[in-house]
C-alpha positions in Angstrom: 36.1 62.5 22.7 33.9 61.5 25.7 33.9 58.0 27.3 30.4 57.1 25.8 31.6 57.9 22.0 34.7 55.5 22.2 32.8 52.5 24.2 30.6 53.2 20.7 33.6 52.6 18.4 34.9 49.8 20.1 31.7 47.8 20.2 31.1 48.5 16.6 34.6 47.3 16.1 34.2 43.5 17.8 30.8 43.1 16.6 30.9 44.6 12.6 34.1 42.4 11.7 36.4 40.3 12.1 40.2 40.2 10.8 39.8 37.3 8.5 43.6 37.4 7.2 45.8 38.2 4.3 44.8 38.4 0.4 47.4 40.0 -1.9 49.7 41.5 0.3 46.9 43.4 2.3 44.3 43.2 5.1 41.1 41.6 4.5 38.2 42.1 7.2 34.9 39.9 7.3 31.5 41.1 9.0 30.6 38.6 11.7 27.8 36.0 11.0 28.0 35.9 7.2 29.9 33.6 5.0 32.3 35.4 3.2 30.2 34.5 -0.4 27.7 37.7 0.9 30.8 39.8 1.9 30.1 41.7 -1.0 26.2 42.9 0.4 28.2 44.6 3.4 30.2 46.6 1.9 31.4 49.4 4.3 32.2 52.2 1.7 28.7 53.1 1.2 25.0 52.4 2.9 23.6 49.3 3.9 20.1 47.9 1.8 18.3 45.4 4.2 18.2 42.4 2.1 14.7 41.9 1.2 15.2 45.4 -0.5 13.0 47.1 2.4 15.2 49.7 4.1 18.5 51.8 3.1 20.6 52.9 6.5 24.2 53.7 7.2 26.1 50.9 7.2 27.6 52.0 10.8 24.2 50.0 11.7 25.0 47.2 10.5 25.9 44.7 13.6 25.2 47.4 16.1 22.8 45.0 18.1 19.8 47.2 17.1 17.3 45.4 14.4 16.7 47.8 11.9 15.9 45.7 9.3 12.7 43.8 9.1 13.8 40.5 7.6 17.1 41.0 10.6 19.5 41.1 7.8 22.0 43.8 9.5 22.5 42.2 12.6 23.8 38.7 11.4 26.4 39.0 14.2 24.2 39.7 17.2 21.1 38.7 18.9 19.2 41.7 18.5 16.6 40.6 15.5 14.2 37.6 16.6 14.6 36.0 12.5 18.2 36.5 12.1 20.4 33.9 11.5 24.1 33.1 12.2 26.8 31.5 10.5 29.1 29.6 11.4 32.3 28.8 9.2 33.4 25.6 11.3 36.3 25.2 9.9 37.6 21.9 9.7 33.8 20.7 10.0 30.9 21.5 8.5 29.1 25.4 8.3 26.5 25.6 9.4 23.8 28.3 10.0 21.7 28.8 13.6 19.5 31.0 14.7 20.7 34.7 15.6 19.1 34.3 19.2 21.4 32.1 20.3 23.9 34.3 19.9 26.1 35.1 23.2 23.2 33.2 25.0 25.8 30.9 26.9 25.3 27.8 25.1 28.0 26.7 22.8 26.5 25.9 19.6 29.0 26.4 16.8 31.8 24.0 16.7 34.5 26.9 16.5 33.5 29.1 19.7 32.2 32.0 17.0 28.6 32.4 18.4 29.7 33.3 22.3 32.4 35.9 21.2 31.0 38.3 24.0 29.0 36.0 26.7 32.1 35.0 28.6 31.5 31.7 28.1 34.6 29.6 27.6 33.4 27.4 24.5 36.0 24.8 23.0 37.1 24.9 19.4 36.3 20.8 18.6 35.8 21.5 14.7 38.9 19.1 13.8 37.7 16.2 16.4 33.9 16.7 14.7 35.1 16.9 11.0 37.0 13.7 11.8 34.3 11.6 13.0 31.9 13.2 10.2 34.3 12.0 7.7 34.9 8.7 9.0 30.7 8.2 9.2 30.8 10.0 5.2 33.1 7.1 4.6 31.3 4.3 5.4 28.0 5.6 4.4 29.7 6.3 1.1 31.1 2.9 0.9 27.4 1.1 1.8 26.3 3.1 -1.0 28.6 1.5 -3.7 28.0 -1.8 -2.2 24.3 -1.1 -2.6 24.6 0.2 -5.9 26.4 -3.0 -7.1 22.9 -4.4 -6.3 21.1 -2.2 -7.3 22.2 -2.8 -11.0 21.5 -6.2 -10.6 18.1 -5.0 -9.7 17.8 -2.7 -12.6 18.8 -5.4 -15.2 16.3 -7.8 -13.4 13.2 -5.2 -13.4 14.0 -4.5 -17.6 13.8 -8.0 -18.1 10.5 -8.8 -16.1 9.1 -5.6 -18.2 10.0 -7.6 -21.5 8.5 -10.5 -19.5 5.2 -9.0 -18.8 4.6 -7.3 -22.3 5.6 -11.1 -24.0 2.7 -12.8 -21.6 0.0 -9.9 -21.8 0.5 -10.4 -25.9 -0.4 -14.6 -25.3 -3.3 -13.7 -23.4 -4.9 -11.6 -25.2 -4.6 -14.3 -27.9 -5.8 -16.4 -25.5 -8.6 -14.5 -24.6 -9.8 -13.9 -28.1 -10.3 -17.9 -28.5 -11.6 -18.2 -25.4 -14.0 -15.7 -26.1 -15.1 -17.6 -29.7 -14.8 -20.7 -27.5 -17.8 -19.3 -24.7 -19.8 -18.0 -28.2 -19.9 -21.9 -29.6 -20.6 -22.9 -26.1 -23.6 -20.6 -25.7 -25.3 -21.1 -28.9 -25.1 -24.9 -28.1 -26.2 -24.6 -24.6 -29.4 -22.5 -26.1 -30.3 -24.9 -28.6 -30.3 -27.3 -25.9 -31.8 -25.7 -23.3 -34.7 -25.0 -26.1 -35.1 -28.8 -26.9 -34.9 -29.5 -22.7 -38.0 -26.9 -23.0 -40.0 -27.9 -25.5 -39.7 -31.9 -23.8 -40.5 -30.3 -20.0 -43.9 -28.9 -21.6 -46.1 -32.0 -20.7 -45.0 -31.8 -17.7 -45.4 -28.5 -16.1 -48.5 -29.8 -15.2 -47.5 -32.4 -13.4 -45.0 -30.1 -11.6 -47.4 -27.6 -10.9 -49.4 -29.7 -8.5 -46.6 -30.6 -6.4 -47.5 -28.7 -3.2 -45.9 -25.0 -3.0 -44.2 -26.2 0.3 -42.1 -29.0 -1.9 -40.2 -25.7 -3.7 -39.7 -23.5 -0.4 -38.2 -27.0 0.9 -36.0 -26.7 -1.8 -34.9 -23.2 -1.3 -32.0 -24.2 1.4 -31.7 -22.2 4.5 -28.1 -21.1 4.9 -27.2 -20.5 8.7 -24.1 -18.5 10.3 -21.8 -21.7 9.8 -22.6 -21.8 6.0 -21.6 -18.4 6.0 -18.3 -18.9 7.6 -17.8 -22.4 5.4 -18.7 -19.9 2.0 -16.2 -16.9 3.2 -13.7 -20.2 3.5 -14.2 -20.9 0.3 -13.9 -17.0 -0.9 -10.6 -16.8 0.6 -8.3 -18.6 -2.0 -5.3 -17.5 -0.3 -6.2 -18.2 2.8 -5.1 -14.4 4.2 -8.2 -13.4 6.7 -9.8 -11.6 4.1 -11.5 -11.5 0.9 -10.9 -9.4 -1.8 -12.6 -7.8 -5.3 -10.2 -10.1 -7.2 -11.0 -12.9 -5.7 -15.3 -12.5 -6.2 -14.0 -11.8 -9.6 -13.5 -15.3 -10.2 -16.8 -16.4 -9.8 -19.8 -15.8 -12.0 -22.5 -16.3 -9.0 -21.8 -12.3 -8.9 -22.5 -11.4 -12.3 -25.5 -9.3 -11.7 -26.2 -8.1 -14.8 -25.0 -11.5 -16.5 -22.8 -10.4 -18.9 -20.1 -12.8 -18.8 -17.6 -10.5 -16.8 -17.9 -10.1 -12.9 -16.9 -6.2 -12.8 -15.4 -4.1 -10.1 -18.4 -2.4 -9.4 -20.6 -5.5 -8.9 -18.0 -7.2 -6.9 -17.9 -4.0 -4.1 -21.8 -4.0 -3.9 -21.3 -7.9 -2.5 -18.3 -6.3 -0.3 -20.5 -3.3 1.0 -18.6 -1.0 -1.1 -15.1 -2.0 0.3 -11.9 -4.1 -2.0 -11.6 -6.0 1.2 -12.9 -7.5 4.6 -12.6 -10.0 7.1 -14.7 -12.9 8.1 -16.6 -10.4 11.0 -17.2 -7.6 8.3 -18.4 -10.6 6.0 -21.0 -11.9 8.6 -22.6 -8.3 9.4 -22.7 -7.0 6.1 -21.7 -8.6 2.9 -23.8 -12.2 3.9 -26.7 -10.4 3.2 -25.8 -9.5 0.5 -24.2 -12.7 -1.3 -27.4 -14.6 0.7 -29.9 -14.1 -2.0 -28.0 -14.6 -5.1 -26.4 -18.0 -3.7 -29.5 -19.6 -3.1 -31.2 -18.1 -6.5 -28.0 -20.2 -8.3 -28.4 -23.2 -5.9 -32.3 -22.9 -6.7 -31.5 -23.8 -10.7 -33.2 -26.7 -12.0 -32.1 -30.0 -11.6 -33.7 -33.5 -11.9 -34.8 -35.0 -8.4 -32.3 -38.2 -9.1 -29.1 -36.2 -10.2 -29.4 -33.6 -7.4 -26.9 -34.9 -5.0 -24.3 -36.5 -7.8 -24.6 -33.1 -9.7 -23.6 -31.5 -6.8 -20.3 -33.7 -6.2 -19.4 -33.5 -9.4 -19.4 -29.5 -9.8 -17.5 -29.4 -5.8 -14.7 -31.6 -7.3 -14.2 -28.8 -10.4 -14.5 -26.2 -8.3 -18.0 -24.4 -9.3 -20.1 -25.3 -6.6 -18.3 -23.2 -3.8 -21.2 -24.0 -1.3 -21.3 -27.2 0.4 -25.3 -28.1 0.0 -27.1 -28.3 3.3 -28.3 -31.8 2.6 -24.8 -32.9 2.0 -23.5 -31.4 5.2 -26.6 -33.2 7.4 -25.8 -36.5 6.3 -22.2 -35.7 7.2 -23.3 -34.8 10.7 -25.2 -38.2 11.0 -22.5 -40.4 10.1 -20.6 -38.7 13.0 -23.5 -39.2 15.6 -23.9 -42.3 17.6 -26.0 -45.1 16.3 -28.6 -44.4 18.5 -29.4 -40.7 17.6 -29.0 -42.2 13.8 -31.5 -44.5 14.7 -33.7 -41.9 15.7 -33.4 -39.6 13.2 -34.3 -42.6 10.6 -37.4 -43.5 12.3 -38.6 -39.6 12.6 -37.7 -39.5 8.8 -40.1 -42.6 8.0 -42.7 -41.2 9.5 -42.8 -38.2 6.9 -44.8 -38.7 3.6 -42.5 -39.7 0.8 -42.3 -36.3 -1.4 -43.8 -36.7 -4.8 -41.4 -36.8 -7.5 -41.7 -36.2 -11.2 -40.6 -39.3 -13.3 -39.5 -38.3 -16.7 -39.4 -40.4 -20.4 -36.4 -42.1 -21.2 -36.3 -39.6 -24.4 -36.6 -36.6 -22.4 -34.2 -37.4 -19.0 -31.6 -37.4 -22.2 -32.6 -34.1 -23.7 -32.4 -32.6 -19.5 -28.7 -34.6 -19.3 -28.1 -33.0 -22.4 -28.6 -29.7 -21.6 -27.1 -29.5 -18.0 -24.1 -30.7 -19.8 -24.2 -27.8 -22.3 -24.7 -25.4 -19.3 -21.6 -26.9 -17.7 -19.5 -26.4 -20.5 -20.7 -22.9 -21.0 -19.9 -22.0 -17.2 -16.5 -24.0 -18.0 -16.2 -21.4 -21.0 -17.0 -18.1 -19.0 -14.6 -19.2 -16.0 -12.1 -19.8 -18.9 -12.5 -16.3 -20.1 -13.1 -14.3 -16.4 -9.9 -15.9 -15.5 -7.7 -14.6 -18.2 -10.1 -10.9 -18.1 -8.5 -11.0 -14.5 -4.7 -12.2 -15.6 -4.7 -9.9 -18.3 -5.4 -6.9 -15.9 -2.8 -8.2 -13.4 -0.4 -7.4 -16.2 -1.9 -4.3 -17.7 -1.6 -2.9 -13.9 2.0 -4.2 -13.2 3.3 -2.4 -16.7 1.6 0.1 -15.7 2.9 0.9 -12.4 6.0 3.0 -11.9 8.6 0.8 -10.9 11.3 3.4 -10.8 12.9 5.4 -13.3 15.3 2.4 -14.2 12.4 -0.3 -13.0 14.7 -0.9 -10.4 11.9 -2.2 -7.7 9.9 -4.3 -10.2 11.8 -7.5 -8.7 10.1 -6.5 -5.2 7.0 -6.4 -6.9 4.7 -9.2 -4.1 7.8 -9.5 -2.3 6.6 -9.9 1.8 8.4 -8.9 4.6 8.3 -9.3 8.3 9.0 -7.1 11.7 8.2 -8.5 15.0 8.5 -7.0 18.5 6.6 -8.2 21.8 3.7 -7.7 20.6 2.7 -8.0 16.6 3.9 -9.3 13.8 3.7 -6.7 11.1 4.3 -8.1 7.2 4.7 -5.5 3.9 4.2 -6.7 0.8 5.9 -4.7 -1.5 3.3 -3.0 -4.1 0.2 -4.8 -2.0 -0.2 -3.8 1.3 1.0 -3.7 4.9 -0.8 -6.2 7.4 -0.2 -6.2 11.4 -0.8 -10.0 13.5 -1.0 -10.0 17.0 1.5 -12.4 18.3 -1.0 -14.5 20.5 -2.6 -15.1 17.0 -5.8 -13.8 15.4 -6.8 -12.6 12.1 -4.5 -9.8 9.8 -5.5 -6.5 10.3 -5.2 -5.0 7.0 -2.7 -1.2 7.4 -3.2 -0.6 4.1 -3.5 -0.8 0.6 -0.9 0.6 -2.0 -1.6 3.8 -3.2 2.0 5.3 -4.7 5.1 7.1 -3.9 4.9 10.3 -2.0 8.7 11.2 -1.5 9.3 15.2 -2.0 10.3 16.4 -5.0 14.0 15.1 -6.0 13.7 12.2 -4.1 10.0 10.2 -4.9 11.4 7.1 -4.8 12.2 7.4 -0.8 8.4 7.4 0.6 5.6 4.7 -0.2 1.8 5.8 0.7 -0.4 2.5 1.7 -3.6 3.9 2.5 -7.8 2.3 2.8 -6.9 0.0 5.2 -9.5 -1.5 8.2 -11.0 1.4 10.1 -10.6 1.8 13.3 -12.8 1.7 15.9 -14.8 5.3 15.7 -11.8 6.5 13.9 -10.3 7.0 10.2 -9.1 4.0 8.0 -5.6 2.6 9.1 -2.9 4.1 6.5 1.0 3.5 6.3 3.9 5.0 5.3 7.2 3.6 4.2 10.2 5.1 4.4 13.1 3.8 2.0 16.8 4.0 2.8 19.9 2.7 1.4 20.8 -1.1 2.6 22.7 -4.2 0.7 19.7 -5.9 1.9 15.9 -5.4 1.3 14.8 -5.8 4.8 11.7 -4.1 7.2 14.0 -2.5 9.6 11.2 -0.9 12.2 7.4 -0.2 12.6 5.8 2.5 14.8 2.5 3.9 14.8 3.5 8.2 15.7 -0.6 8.7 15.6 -3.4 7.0 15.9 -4.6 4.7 13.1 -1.5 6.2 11.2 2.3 3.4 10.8 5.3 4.6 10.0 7.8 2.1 8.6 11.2 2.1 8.0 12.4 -0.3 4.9 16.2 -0.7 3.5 16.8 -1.8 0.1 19.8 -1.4 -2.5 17.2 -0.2 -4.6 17.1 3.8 -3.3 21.3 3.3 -3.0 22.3 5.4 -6.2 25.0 6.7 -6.6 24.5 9.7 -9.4 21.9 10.9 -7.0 24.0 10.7 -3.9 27.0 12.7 -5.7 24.6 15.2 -6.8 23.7 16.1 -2.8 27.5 15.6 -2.4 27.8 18.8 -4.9 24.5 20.7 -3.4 26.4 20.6 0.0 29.3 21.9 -1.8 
């Protein structure tokens, strides 16, 4: 036998296998790169079939550091196919699998020395040192786990009962809705029988008010400037967050286009240019001119010259006039000036012709008191009712979100939480939406709105989407994710933004710390 032929053998013979040790009395040998569960697909009594079933060759190829094999199945020992892999048994640590490339490449990568068998590179066996830390870490991660769990069942038991909760209040106000609704009925058949008796009294007089000059009623028709704006998105804001919602222009009947007792979605996004929420700046430059018209067509309702300004107190105290009338706000203003100006002021006032002003009949100023008193306790009536439309569907939408498979986040349902570093202050609330606050102050810029969970499959509950938040500038709308791990406490742990207009945040709760699920990835690594 020439020189060539036995360089062959012994190659074949460091790289095909490797004495593994002794199994009933006799040898056993192990083909390198393969856990010995596929010892039985390299069988060296008869031919070797690439894996993916493309190829039959002599099993004397196998390991020969020559790719034969398109998937690189027969050289799991060497580097000689680009998508091989490698394994390494690690024992005392765990296995682990790399890519056959690195294989006698000089860089220790496997724990026990196996992948630079022929590089002459002098790699320590650490696999006892390694499995000893790992197991230590295992240890403690195991034991946050139970404590979390603990919590978590006291989160379970807490999310059942606010289910019970829910279902117990949406049953009391659907009652309550159903007299409210017979409630708004009587009041609307007893505001149009007195609004038909106002009527019929007012005849005589629509002369008399027709000859008032046109100018009296454009007068009338108040002029709302940038600060009325700004005073009217105040008073849209009932939480005081930045920014007004769909909800909350669901709570008030000036935006009931098509008058039909309920202020719906749709006609509540037409005020909000077709977004569920925007700040004071998005207000000014496109939703005012929107709202504009329809709040000085309800301010322009009929009232009697001498009850104008009391009317108007009376309906700011209960809440329905949300706009502070212009007239109101002048005299304001003129209190606060100096007595001169105030002087001044009053004399240019006296020099204007006192407006003409229809005087009504004793008999008839009752039947128009009357009557603006049946219109108020029919707006009282359709409040009553748009207000528990609105609770109703907060409740219909909490029972019907998924809370978990044991309801086990339902008790962070609204729950807010903070992160701060040097520059913002970013808040979560749970099931709502993610907000960001520059530290120097400013208004919140919304990150998002919640969409739903978006974890892979197996683990769903580990990933929150919040998504339609404030567009950037000449970019997409902000969106966030949230990334759940197991903690004893519900906390916002970090907040980073890897792309543009796109947060990633990182949130702990007991919630995601089970322990069924975490001992059947204890049995998959198995």
């Amino acid at each position: 036998m020439n020189s060539c032929g036995i360089y062959l053998i012994f190659f074949l013979s460091v790289n095909l296998l490797i004495p593994l040790g002794h199994v009933a009395g006799s040898k056993v040998l192990q083909i390198r790169g393969i856990p010995i569960a596929k010892s039985s697909l390299y069988s060296s009594d008869r031919d070797f079939q690439c894996l993916d079933g493309s190829l039959l060759i002599p099993f004397s190829r196998v390991n020969d550091n020559y790719c034969d094999c398109a998937d690189g199945s027969d050289e799991p020992g060497t580097s000689a196919c680009t998508n091989g892999s490698f394994y390494c048994e690690n024992s005392g640590h765990k296995p682990r699998y790399i890519p056959s490339t690195w294989v006698n490449d000089g860089v220790c990568d496997c724990c026990d020395a196996s992948d630079e068998y022929n590089s002459g590179k002098e790699c320590p066996n650490n696999c006892n040192e390694l499995g000893k830390e790992a197991r230590l870490e295992q240890q403690k991660a195991e034991e946050l786990i139970r404590e979390g769990n603990k919590i978590r069942m006291e989160m379970i038991t807490k999310g059942k009962q606010l289910k019970t909760d829910y279902q117990a209040q949406l049953v009391k106000l659907r009652a309550d809705y159903e007299e409210a609704e017979r409630v708004k009925k009587e009041k609307e058949l007893l505001k149009t029988q007195a609004e038909e008796r106002e009527s019929a009294a007012l005849e005589k007089y629509k002369t008399i008010e027709s000859e008032q000059p046109a100018q009296e009623e454009g007068e009338e028709e108040e002029e709302l400037h940038e600060s009325d704006a700004e005073d009217y998105f105040k008073l849209l804001d009932s939480d005081n967050s930045g920014t007004i919602t769909v909800a909350e222009l669901q709570t008030r009947v000036t935006f009931d286009k098509d008058r039909n007792g309920i202020v719906s979605e749709e006609e509540a996004m037409f005020f909000l240019n077709n977004q569920k929420e925007i700040n004071l700046q998005e207000f000014m430059d496109t939703a005012w001119a929107n709202i504009k018209p329809f709040l000085m067509l309800e301010q322009g309702m009929f009232k009697p010259a001498e009850q104008k300004e009391e009317e108007g107190e009376e309906e700011e105290e209960g809440g329905e006039n949300i706009h502070e009338p212009i007239e109101d706000r002048s005299e304001q203003e003129k209190d606060e000036n100096d007595g001169t100006e105030a002087e001044e002021i009053t004399d240019e006032e006296q020099k204007k012709p006192e407006e003409p002003q229809v005087q009504y009949d004793e008999e008839t100023q009752a039947l128009i008191d009357e009557a603006t008193v049946a219109r108020e306790n029919f707006q009282a009536a359709e409040r009553s009712v748009n207000d528990l439309l609105l609770e109703i569907k907060k409740y219909e939408e909490k029972l019907n979100r998924d809370f978990g498979v044991e309801h086990e986040f339902a008790p962070l349902d609204g729950e807010c939480f903070e992160f701060r570093n040097v520059e913002y202050i970013y808040t979560l609330c749970m099931f709502v939406k993610a907000t960001q606050r520059s530290e120097s102050g400013g208004n919140d810029v919304t990150l998002g709105h919640w969409n739903d969970w978006s974890g892979p499959e197996g683990q769903k509950y580990f990933k929150m989407k919040y998504d339609r938040g404030l567009s950037c500038w000449n970019g997409p709308a902000r969106s966030t994710m949230v990334n759940l791990s197991c903690g004893k406490e519900n906390k916002l742990v970090s907040v980073t933004e890897p792309s543009r207009c796109e947060y990633a945040m990182e949130f702990s709760t007991p919630a995601v710390c089970n322990l069924s699920l975490e001992s059947a990835n204890a049995h998959d690594e198995l």
